[in-house]
C-alpha positions as CSV (number, residue, x, y, z in Angstrom):
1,X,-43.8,53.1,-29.2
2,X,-44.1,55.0,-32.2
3,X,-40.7,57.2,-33.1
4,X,-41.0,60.9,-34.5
5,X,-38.8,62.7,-35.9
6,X,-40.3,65.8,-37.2
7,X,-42.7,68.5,-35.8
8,X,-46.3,68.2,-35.9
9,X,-49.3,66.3,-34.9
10,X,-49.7,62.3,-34.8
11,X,-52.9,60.4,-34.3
12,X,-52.6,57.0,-33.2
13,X,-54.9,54.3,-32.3
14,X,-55.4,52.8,-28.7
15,X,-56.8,49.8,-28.2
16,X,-59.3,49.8,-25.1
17,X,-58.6,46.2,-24.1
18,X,-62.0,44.9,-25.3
19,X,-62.4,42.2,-27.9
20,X,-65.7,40.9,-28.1
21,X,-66.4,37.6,-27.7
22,X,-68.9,36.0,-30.6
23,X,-70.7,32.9,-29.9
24,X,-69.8,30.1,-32.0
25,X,-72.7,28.2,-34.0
26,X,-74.6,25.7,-32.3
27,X,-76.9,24.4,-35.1
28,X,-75.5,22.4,-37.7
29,X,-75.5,19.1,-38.2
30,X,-72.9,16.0,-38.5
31,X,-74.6,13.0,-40.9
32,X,-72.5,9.5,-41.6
33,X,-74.4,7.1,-44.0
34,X,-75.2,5.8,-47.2
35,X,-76.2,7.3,-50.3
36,X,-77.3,6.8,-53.8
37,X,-74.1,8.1,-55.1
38,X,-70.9,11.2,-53.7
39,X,-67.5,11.0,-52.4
40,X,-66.3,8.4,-49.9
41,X,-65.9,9.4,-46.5
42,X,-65.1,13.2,-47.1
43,X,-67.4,15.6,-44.9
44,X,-69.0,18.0,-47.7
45,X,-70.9,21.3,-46.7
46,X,-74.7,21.0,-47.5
47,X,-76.9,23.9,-47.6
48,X,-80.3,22.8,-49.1
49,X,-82.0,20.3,-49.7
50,X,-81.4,20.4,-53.7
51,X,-77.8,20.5,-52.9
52,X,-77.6,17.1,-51.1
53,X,-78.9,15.5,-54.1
54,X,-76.6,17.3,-56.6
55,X,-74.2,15.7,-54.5
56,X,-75.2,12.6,-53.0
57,X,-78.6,11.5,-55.0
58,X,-81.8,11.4,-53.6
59,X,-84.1,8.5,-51.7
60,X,-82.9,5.0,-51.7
61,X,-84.6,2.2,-50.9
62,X,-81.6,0.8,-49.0
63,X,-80.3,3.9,-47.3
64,X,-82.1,6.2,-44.6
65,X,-79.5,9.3,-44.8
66,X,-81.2,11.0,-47.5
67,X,-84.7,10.9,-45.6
68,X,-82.7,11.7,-42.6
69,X,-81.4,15.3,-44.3
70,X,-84.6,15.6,-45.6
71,X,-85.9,15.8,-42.6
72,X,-83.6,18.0,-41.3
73,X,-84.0,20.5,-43.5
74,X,-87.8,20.0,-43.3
75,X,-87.9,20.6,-39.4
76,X,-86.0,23.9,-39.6
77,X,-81.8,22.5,-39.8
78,X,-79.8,25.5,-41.7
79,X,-76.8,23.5,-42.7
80,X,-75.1,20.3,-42.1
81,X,-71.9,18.2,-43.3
82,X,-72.6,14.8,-44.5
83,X,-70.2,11.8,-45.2
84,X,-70.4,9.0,-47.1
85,X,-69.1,5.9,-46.0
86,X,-70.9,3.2,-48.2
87,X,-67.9,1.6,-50.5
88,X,-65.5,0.7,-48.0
89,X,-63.0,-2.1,-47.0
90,X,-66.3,-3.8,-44.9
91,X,-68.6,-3.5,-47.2
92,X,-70.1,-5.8,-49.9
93,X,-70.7,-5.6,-53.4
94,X,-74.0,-6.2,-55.3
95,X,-74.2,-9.0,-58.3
96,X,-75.9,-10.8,-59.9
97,X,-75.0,-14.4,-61.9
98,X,-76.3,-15.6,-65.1
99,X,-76.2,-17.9,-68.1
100,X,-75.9,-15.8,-71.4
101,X,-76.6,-17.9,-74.6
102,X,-75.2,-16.7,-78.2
103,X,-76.6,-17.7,-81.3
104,X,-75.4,-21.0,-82.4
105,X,-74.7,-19.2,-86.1
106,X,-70.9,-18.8,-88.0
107,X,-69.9,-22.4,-86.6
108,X,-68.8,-20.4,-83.5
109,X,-69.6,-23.7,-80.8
110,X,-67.1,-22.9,-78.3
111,X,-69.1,-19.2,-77.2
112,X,-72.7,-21.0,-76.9
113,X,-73.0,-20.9,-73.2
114,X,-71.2,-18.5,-70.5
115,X,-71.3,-18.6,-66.9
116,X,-71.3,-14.7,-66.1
117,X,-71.3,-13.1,-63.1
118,X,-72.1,-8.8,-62.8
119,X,-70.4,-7.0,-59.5
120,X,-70.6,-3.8,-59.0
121,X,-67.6,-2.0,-59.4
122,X,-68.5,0.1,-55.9
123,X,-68.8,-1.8,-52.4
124,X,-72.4,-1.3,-50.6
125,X,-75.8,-0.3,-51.1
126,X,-75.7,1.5,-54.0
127,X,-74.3,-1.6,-55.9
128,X,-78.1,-2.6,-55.3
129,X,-79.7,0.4,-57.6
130,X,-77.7,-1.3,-60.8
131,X,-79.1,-3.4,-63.7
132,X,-77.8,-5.3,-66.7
133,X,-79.7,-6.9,-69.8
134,X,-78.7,-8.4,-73.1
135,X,-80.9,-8.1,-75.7
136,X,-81.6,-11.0,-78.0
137,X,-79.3,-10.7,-80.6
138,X,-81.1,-12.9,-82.8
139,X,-79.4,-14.5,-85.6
140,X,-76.9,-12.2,-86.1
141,X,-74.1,-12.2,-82.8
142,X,-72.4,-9.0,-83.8
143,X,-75.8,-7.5,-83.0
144,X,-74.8,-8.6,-79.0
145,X,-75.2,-5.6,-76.9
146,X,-74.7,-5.5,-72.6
147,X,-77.1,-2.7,-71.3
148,X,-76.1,-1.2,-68.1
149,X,-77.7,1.6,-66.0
150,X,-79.7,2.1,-62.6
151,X,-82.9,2.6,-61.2
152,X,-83.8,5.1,-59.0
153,X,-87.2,6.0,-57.5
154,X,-88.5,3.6,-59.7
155,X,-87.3,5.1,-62.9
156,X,-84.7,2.9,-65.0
157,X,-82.0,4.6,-67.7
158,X,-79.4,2.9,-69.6
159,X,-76.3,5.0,-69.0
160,X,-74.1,2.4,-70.6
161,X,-74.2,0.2,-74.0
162,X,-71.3,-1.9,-74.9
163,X,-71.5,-4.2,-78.4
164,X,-70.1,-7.3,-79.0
165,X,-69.8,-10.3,-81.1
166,X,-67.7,-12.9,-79.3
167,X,-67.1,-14.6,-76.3
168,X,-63.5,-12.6,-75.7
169,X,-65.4,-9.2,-76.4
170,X,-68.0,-9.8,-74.1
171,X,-65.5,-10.7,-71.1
172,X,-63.6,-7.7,-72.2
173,X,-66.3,-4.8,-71.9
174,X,-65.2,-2.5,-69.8
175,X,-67.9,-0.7,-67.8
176,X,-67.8,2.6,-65.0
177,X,-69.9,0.6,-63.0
178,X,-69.7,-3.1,-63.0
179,X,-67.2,-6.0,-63.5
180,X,-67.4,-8.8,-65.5
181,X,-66.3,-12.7,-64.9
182,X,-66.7,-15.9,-66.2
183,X,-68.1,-17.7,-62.9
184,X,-71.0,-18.9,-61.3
185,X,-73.9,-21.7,-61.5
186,X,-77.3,-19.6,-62.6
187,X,-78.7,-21.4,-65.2
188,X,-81.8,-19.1,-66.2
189,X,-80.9,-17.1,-69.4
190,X,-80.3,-13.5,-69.8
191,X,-81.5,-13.1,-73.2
192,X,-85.1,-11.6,-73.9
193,X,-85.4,-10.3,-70.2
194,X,-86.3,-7.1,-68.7
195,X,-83.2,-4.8,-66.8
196,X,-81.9,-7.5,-63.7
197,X,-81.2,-6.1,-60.8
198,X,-78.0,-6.7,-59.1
199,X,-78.5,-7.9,-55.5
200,X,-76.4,-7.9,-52.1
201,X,-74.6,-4.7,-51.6
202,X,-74.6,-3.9,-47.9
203,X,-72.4,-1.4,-45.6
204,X,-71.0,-2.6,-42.1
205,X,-71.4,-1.0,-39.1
206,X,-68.1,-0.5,-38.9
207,X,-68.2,2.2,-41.6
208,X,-70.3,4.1,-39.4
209,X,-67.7,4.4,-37.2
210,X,-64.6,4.4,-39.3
211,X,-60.7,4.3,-38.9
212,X,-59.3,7.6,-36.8
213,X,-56.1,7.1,-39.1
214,X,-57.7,7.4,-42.2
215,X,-60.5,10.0,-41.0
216,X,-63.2,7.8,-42.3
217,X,-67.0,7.1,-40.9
218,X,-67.4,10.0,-38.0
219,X,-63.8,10.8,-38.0
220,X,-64.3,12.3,-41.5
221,X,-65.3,15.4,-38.8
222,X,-62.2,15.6,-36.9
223,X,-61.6,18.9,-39.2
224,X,-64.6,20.1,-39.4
225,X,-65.1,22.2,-36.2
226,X,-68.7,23.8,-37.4
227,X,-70.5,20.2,-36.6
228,X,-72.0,20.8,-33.0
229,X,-75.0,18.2,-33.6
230,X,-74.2,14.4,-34.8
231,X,-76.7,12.1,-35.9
232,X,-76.6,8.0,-37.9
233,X,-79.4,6.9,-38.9
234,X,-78.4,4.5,-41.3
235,X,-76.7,2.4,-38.0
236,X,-80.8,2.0,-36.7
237,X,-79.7,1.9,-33.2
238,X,-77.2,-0.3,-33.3
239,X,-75.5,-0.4,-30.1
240,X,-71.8,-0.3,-30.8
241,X,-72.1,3.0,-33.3
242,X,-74.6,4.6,-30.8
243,X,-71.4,4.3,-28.1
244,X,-69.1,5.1,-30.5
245,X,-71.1,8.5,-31.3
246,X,-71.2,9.8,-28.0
247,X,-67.9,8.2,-27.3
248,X,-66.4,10.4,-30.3
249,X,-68.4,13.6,-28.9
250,X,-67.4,13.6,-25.8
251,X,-63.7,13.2,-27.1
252,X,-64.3,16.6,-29.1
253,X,-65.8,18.6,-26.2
254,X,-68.1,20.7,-28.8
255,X,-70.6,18.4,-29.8
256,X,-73.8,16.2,-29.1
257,X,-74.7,12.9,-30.1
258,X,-78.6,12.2,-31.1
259,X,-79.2,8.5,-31.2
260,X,-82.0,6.3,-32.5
261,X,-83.6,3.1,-30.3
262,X,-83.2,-0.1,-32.3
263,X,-85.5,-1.5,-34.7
264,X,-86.2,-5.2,-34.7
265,X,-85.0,-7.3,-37.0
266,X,-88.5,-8.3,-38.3
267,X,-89.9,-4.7,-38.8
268,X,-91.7,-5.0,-34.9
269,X,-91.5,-2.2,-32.9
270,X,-89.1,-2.3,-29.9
271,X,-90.9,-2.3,-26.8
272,X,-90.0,0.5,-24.1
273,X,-88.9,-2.6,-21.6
274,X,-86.2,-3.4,-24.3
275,X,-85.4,0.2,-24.9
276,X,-85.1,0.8,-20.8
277,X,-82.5,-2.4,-20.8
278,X,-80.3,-1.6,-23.8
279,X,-80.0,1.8,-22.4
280,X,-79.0,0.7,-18.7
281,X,-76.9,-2.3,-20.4
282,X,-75.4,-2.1,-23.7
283,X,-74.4,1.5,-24.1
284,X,-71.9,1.2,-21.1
285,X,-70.4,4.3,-19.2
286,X,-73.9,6.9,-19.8
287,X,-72.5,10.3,-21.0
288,X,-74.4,13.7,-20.9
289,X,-73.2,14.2,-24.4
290,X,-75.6,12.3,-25.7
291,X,-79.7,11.9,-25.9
292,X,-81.6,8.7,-26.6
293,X,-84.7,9.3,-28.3
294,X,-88.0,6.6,-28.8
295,X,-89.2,5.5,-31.2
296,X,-89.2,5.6,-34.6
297,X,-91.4,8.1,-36.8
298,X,-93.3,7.0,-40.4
299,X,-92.4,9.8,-42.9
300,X,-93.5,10.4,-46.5
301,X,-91.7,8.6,-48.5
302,X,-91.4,9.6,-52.5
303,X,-90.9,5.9,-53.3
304,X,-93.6,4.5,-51.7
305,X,-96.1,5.9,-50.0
306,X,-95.0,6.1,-45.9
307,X,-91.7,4.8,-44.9
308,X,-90.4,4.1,-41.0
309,X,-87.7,5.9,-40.4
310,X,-85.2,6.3,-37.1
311,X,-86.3,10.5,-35.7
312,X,-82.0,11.3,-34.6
313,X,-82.3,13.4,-38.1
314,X,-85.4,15.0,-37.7
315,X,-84.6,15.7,-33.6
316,X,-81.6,17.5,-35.3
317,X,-83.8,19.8,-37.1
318,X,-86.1,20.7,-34.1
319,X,-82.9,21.2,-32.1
320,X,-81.1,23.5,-35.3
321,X,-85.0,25.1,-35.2
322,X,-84.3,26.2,-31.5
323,X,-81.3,27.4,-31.4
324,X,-82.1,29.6,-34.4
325,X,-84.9,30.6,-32.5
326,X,-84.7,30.7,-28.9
327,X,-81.3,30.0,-28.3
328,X,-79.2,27.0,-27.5
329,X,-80.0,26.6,-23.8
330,X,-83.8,26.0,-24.5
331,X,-84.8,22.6,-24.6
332,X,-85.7,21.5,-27.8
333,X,-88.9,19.6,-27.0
334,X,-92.4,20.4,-26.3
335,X,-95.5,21.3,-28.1
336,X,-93.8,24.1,-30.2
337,X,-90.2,23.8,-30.1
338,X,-90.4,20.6,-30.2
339,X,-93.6,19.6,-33.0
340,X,-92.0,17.3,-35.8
341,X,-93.1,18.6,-39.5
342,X,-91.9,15.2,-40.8
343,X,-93.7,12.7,-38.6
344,X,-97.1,11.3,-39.6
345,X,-97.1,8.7,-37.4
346,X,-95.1,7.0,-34.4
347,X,-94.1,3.3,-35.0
348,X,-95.1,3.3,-31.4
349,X,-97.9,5.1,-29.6
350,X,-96.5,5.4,-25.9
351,X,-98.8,5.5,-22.9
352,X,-98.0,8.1,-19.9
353,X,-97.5,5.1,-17.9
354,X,-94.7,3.8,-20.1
355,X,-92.7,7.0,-20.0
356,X,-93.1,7.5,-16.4
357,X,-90.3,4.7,-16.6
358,X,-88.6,6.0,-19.4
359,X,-88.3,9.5,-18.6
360,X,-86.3,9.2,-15.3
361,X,-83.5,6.8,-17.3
362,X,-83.3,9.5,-19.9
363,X,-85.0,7.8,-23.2
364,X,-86.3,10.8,-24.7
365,X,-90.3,10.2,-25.8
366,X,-91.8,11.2,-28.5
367,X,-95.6,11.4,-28.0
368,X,-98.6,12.2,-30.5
369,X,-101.2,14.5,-28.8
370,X,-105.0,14.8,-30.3
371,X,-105.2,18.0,-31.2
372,X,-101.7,19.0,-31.4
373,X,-99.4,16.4,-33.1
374,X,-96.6,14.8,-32.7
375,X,-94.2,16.3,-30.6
376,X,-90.8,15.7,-28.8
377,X,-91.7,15.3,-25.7
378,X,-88.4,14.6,-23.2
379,X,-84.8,16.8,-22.7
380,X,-82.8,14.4,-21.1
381,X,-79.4,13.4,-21.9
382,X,-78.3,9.7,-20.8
383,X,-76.1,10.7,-18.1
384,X,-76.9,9.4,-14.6
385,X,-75.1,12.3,-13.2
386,X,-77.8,14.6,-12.0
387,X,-75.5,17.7,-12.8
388,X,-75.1,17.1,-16.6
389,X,-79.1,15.1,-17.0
390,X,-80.9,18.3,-19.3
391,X,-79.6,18.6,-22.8
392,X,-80.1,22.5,-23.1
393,X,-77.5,22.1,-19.7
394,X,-75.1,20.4,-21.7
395,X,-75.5,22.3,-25.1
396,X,-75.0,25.5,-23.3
397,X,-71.9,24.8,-21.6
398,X,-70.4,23.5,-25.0
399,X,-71.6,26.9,-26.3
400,X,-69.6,28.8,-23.6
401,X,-66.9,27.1,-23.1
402,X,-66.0,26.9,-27.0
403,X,-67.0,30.5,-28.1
404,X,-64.8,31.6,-24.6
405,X,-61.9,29.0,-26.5
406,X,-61.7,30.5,-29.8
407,X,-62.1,34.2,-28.7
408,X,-59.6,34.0,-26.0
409,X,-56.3,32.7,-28.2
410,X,-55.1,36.5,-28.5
411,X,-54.1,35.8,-24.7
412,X,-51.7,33.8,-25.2
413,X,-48.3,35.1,-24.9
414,X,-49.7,38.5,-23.9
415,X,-47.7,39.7,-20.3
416,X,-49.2,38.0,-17.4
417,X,-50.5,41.0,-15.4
418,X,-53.1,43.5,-14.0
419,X,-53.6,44.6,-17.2
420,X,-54.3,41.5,-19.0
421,X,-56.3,40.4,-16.1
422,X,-58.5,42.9,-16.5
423,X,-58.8,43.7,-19.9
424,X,-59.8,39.7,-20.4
425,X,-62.4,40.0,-17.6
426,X,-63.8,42.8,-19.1
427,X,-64.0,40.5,-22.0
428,X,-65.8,37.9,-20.0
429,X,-68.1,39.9,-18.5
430,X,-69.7,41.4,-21.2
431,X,-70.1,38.1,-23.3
432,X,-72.1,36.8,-19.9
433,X,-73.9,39.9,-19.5
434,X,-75.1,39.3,-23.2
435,X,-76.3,35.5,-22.4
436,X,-77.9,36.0,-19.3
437,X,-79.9,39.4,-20.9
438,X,-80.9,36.8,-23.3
439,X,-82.6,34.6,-21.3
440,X,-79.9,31.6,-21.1
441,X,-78.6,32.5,-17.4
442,X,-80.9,32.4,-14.0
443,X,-80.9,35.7,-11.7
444,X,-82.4,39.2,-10.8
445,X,-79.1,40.6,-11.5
446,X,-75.6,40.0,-13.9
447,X,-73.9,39.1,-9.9
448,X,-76.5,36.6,-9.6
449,X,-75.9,35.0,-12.6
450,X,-72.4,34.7,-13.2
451,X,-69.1,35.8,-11.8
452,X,-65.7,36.4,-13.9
453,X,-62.5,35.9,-11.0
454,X,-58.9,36.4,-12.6
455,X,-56.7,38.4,-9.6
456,X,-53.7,38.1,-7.7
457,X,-55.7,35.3,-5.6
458,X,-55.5,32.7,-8.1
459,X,-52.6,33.5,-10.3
460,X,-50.1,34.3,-7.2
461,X,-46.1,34.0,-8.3
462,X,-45.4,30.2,-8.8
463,X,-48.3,30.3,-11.3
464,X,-47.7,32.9,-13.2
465,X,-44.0,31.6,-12.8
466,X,-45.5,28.3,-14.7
467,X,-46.6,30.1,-17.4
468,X,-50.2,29.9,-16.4
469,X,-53.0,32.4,-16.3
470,X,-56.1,31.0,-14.5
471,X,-59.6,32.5,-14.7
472,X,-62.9,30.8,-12.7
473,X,-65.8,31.6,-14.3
474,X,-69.5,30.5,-12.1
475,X,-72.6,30.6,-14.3
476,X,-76.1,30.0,-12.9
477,X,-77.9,28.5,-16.1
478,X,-81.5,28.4,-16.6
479,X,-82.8,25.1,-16.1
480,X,-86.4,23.6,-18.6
481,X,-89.3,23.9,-16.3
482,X,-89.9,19.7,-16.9
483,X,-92.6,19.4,-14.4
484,X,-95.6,22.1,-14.2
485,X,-97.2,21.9,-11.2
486,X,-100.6,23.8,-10.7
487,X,-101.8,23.6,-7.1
488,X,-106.0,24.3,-7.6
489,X,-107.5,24.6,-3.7
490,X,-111.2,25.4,-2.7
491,X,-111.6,28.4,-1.1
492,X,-115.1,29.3,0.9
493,X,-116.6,33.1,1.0
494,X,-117.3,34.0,4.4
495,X,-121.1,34.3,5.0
């Protein structure tokens, strides 16, 4: 208490007890994969669309994350934290190997020929965007010059020009972005050709997933407590990341894994038996934080004219859309929640039939409808527990549970009694009220919908002697009307 010493009148301020609890976000997006250029496995804030490619570059032919954010953005994302990971331990550098010839002029015979091999100086698929030429020098080899620079959506610039007039200078260039050795067997000539492009860059899978250690791959997220929704769609389905996504999710406790079906090898569409048996097989223990989603959607693409691409990106979007609009426990599917902006066409065009048997083992379809468009068309995580099987379920129990977290740490250490029992319920109660007012919680009434119990009952004297303080919260959450039923009978006028 306050001490006074003197005579006269003292305002003070009383707390009442009641500290609103704020919801935490549920819309933005987690993004591992490759990119034309941007820091290595570091999780960077993106805002916009412009701002991923002051950062990271724009389309690549060998990389799917920048349509993948595109698309995002495009389907009505507000912000989302990508990583990098191409240029790692696992990956492989582009080259390219070939003869270069100097003038036979000077009595300089011991420089005619070189074996030369180009690497890029960075591991992966942006290795793949490089080229090198060497103009003919003609008779004059202190005219020698190495070009380097990169192509991108079909444009080419030189960012690099190194002279030279010897063997030794040559080898000794030093370049930003490639390496240079003496080495290899190509014997067509460099001179008097048009930018080559170096060849072979490719990430692993593994960088997808990354070391825990090091915070590399999804990891890079371990700080980064704004990501609720996680997406890869530079892995294309692959099995082992898809597990390793929801694996990691589940791990956190505040955020959901959207995965892609596979694409063959040989550009063929995966057919929805395969889809059905990787999902009951290869994905192991199902978890009901994450959603499997089939199949894959053909986009615009700026360097071509349609490109394939997995949906987990654009899904993100619709599901960012949602929550911005109706809230996180509405499923994020249907004709107007759940319309893709991005998709012009499906890779596949799925029957009613076929989903009848994909629906119930929670592939997620997404159907094109005459009329309407293409649409998300399934809210099922790929949990076999019947409890946990709607995403909106799932999403909304994150929501609560983490915004209940975060606003409850002034508890701790507080004096276990009446008083804080009731002040925190208090708390409680009015965040619920809130929800089910807005629509996320099923009932007539606030009783109906939830209850808040923190008494005597269930803190007696050994636990608050433990230090404890238990609180059971019950919510009745609104679950997606999946199945319309309309019952249409005959009914005869009497005479």
């Amino acid at each position: 208490m306050a001490e006074y010493l003197s005579p006269g009148v003292y305002v003070e301020e009383i707390s009442s007890g009641v500290k609103p609890i704020a919801g935490v976000g549920t819309s933005t997006g987690g993004f591992v994969g490759i990119t034309e250029k941007g820091p290595i496995n570091k999780a960077t804030l993106i805002t916009n669309w412009t701002q991923f490619v002051n950062n990271f570059g724009g389309f690549i032919n060998d990389g799917l994350l920048a349509y993948g954010v595109y698309n995002f953005f495009n389907e009505g994302g507000t912000k989302c934290f990508v990583t990098r990971v191409d240029n790692t331990t696992e990956s492989t550098k582009a080259s390219i190997a070939r003869k270069l010839t100097f003038p036979n002029t000077g009595g300089v015979a011991d420089i005619q020929n070189i074996q030369v091999t180009f690497e890029a100086k960075e591991g992966g698929v942006s290795g793949n965007s490089l080229r090198v030429s060497v103009p003919d020098a003609g008779a004059d080899p202190a005219a020698g010059q190495l070009l380097v620079g990169q192509e991108v959506g079909g444009v080419y610039t030189t960012t690099e020009t190194h002279a030279f007039a010897s063997k030794a200078e040559f080898l000794a260039i030093t370049s930003e972005l490639i390496t240079i050795s003496e080495a290899g067997t190509n014997s067509t000539q460099l001179y008097n050709k048009a930018p080559l492009a170096l060849a072979g860059g490719s990430a692993s899978v593994t960088d997808f997933i990354g070391n825990e250690a090091n915070r590399e791959g999804i990891h890079s997220f371990d700080t980064v407590d704004e990501v609720n929704i996680l997406a890869i769609p530079d892995a294309k389905g692959d099995s082992k990341t898809m597990k390793a996504g929801f694996t990691y999710c589940e791990g956190r406790g505040d955020c959901f894994f959207i995965m892609d079906s596979p694409k063959e090898t040989d550009g063929s569409a995966t057919t929805p038996s395969e889809i059905l048996a990787l999902k009951n097989g290869t994905y192991g223990t199902p978890s009901s934080f994450g959603a499997l989603y089939y199949p894959w959607i053909s986009v615009s693409d700026p360097l071509g004219t349609t490109k394939l691409v997995p949906p987990s990106a654009a899904v993100a979007g619709v599901y960012s859309r949602t929550d911005v609009d109706r809230g996180v426990w509405k499923a994020p599917a249907g004709t107007i929640d759940g319309y893709l902006r991005s998709a012009l066409s499906l890779q596949t065009d799925l029957t009613k039939g076929e989903q009848d048997t994909l629906n119930p083992a929670g592939v997620n379809a997404i159907r094109s409808y005459p009329g309407i468009g293409i649409c998300v068309w399934g809210t099922r995580t790929i949990s076999s527990d019947a409890e946990w099987k709607y995403i909106p379920l799932r999403r909304l129990f994150l929501f609560i549970e983490e915004s209940i977290d975060e606003a409850s740490q002034w508890v701790v250490f507080e004096p276990n009694d009446p008083k804080l029992w009731g002040n925190v319920k208090r708390n409680l109660t009015a965040f619920l009220t809130g929800l089910w007012r807005d629509g996320a919680l099923f009932g007539a009434t606030a009783n109906e919908a939830f209850f808040v119990k923190i008494d005597a009952e269930n803190n007696p004297p050994d636990v608050r002697d433990a230090g404890q303080l238990i609180i059971e919260i019950g919510v009745a959450p609104v679950k997606p009307a999946e199945f319309v039923i309309i019952r249409v009978s005959q009914k005869t006028l009497a005479a």
